[in-house]
TORVEXLUM-346573 format. One record per residue (C-alpha): x, y, z. Coordinates in pm, whole numbers, plus 50000, padded with zeros to 5 digits. Example, Ala and Ser with C-alpha at 12.3 -4.5 7.8 and 13.67 -1.06 7.14 Angstrom:
2
512304955050780/513674989450714/
END
This chain:
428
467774694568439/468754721268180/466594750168433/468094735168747/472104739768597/470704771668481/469124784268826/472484770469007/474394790368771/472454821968824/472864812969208/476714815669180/476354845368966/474254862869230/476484853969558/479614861869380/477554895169309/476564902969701/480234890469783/481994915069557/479624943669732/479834928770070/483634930170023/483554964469836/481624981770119/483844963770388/486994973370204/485525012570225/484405015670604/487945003070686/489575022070431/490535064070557/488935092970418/490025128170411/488235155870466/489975193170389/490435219470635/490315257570577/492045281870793/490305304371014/490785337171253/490135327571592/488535362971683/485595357571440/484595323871630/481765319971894/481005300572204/482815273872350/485175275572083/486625306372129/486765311072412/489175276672454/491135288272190/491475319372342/493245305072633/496135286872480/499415278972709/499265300473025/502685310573167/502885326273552/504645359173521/507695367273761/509325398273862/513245379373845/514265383373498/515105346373317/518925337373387/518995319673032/518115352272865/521965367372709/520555399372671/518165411872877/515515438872715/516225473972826/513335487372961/511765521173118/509345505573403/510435500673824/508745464273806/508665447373481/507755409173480/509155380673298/507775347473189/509095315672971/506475295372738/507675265572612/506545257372262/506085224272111/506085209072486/504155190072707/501585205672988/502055172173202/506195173673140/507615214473180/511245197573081/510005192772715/509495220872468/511705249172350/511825281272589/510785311172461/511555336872683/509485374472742/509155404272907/506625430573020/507195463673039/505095498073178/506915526472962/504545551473031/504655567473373/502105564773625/500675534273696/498845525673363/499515492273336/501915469773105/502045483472773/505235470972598/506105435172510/509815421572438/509795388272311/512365361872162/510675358071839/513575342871699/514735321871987/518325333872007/518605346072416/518895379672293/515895403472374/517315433372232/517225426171840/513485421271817/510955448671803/508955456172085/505465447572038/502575470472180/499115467172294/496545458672052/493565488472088/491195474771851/491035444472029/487485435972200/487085427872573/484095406272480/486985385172259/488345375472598/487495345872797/485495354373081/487885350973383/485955382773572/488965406573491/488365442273363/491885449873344/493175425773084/495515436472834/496015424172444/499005426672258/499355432571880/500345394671684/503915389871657/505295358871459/507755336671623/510405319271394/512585296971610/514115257771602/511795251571253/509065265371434/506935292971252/503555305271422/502095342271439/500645342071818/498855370972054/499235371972383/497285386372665/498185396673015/495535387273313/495945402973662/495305369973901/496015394574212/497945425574298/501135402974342/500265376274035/500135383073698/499155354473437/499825353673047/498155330072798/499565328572435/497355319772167/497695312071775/495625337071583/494345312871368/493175278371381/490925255171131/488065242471085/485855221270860/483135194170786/483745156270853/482155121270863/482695098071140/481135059971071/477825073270981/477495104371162/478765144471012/480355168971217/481915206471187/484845206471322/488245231571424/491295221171544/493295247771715/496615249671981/495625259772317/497565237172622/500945237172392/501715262672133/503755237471902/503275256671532/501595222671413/498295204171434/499705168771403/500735169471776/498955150872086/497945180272235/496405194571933/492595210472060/489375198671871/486075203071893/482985187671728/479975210771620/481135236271888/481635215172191/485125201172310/486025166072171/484955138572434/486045142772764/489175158672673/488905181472397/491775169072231/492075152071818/494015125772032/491005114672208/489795090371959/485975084271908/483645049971915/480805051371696/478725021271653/481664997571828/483615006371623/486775029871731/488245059871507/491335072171413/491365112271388/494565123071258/495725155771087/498935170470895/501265192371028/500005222770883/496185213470962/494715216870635/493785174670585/492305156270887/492035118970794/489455097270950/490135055670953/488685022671148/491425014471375/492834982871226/495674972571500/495854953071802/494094958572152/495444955272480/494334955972830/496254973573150/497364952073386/499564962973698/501854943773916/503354955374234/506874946474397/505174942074725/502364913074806/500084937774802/496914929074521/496794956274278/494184966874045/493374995873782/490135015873789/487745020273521/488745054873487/491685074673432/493545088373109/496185074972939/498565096672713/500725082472386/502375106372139/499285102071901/496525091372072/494405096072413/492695070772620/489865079672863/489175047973031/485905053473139/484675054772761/486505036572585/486135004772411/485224975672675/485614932172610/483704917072927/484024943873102/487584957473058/488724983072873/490344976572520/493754999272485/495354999972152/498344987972155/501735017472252/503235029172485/501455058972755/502265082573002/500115079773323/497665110673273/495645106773571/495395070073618/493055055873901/494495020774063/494375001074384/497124985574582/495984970074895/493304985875078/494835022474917/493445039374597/495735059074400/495815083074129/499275078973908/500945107573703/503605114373518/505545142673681/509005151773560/511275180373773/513705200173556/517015172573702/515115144873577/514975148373206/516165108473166/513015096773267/510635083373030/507285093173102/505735067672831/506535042173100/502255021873072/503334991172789/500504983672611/500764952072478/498384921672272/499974895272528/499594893672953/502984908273008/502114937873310/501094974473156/503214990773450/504894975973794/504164992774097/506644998574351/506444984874693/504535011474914/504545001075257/502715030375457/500955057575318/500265085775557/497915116075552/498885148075718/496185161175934/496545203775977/494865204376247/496615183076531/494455193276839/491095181976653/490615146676717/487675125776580/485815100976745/484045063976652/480675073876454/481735112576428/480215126776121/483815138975898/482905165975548/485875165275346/486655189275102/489255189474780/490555220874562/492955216674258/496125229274312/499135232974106/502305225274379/504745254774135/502405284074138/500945277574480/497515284874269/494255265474346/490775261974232/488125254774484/484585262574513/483495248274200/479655250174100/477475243573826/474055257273724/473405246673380/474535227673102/475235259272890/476525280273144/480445275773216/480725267373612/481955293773844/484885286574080/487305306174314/490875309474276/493135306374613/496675318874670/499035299074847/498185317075128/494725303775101/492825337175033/490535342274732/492035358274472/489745357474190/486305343674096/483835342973799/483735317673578/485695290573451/487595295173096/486445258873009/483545237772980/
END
């Protein structure tokens, strides 16, 4: 009797034991780790990397100088160009962001290209109390992403201190066509780092390419994972699953502590509704944009079949749905007049309230640009798509692929529907 209370007593001792390290190693996969981050000169990257971060927020040139602009730059050239980036802002909203507005200049006569940058470092309209900054000689061509353009041009860093927004940037000027001129401005640094994810290590740098914002807590915020682009996205926003179990990848303003944590809140599903009869349904694919976090549909986290959204509200990044017999894909789009509208409109919610309501479509027509063509029962019909943006007129057709590490090659169409460009893609 003694051994038995003895062996029970032992038992207990021994659970409470496993419980106390069941619980301990429970409490520290759902607890967040941090993980330091260093920073680091974007020119001495390689691959993939680079040559993302090397893109940054592209801005179409014009010839009309900015009417915003107080003071307009004097300069020595027939045909300068101007241009506006918009720090802090949103790629999929042009009303957000502050404007920052430049211009090129070709002081040297002769055709010899644009040499002379005037720039509203400090954001006050006035482009006549900053110092001109010039071309940077030193700079490599090989440092540039490959966009089959001999003729680009680098300018020296300048630092831009405006609206609590401090970042030292480079921009560089790429000839589209004799009539379009394109400029992408770039941080000159960015960070980088080793991290743990569940069970699995990764190097990692975080940088500002699609919205210069001067901070790396923002959605837009670029990452990528041992040299390749984060998911499907390349974004820190576009949280990973590893081993069922979804991740949290946050960082600090100034980028220097990314912090890695189990997401612990609630899940919710999109549902749409439509003001019509019509049945409506979402796809299985489609992104969906919060101010902290990314959703790609067709990876994330799935419950019989449906996908599991954390719970917030979204803006429509390219969301695929069905009403009637009619697919759609939604977006956010905002025009300058229409800065009341909230583009976080999908509610994602732990309850079966509707993510979104659909307005009542009741014809949706398809232009044909052709009118004498006319197609018969059983005729054979190719159809073919390009990407095109609707401001610049710009689109990208003719895209191919020939190997995994090779970027794909495309051809870049003005609105006239000419090529313009080709070589290869600036992305993966």
């Amino acid at each position: 009797m003694k051994r038995a209370k003895q062996a029970q007593k032992h038992s207990v001792v021994w659970a409470s034991l496993v419980f106390m390290c069941t619980s301990l190693a429970w409490s520290q996969n759902q607890s967040s780790t941090q993980f330091p981050l260093t920073p680091v000169d974007v020119v001495t990257l390689t691959g993939q990397a680079k040559m993302n971060l090397m893109m940054g927020a592209t801005v179409l040139c014009q010839n009309a100088p900015n009417k915003a602009v107080n003071a307009q730059a004097k300069t020595k050239g027939l045909t300068p160009l101007h241009g506006e980036l918009r720090l802090g802002g949103n790629p999929m909203n042009p009303s957000e962001g502050i404007p920052i507005y430049f211009t090129l200049d070709q002081s040297q006569s002769g055709n010899k290209g644009f040499d002379t940058l005037f720039i509203d470092q400090n954001g006050d309209l006035d482009l006549t109390n900053e110092k001109s900054v010039g071309v940077d000689t030193h700079f490599s061509k090989e440092d540039l992403p490959r966009l089959g353009q001999e003729d680009s041009t680098v300018f020296m860093p300048f630092t831009l201190r405006a609206n609590g927004i401090t970042e030292t940037l480079r921009l560089t000027l790429l000839p589209i066509s004799k009539t379009m001129t394109m400029a992408m401005v770039t941080p000159t640094m960015a960070r980088q780092g080793h991290i743990k994810v569940g069970n699995k290590e990764h190097d990692i740098i975080l940088g500002q390419t699609n919205a210069v914002s001067g901070r790396y807590d923002h959605v837009w915020t670029a990452c990528f994972m041992d040299g390749q682009r984060n998911g499907d996205t390349g974004l820190l926003a576009d949280w990973p699953t590893v081993d069922g179990t979804l991740y949290q990848l946050t960082s600090n303003k100034d980028g220097t502590l990314l912090t890695v944590q189990p997401y612990a809140g609630k899940f919710g599903t999109l549902k749409l509704t439509s003001m019509s009869k019509a049945k409506v349904s979402a796809g299985h694919s489609g992104l969906l944009l919060s101010r902290t976090n990314l959703v790609n549909l067709a990876s994330s986290k799935k419950k019989d079949g449906i996908s599991q959204i954390p719970e917030g509200d979204y803006m429509p990044a390219s969301l695929m749905a069905t009403v009637g017999d009619t697919s759609l894909i939604l977006s956010f789009k905002s025009t300058p007049d229409k800065t009341d509208l909230d583009p976080y409109c999908v509610r994602i919610r732990d309850n079966d309230s509707p993510s979104l309501t659909m307005p009542a479509f009741k014809d949706v027509a398809f232009t044909w640009p052709n009118p004498n063509k006319t197609f018969h029962p059983g005729d054979q019909v190719t159809i073919s798509a390009s990407l095109c943006d609707k401001t610049t007129g710009l689109a990208v057709a003719g895209i191919t692929k020939d190997g995994q590490a090779m970027p794909p090659t495309a051809a870049i169409l003005g609105p006239d529907g000419k090529v313009v460009a080709e070589g290869q893609m600036p992305f993966g």
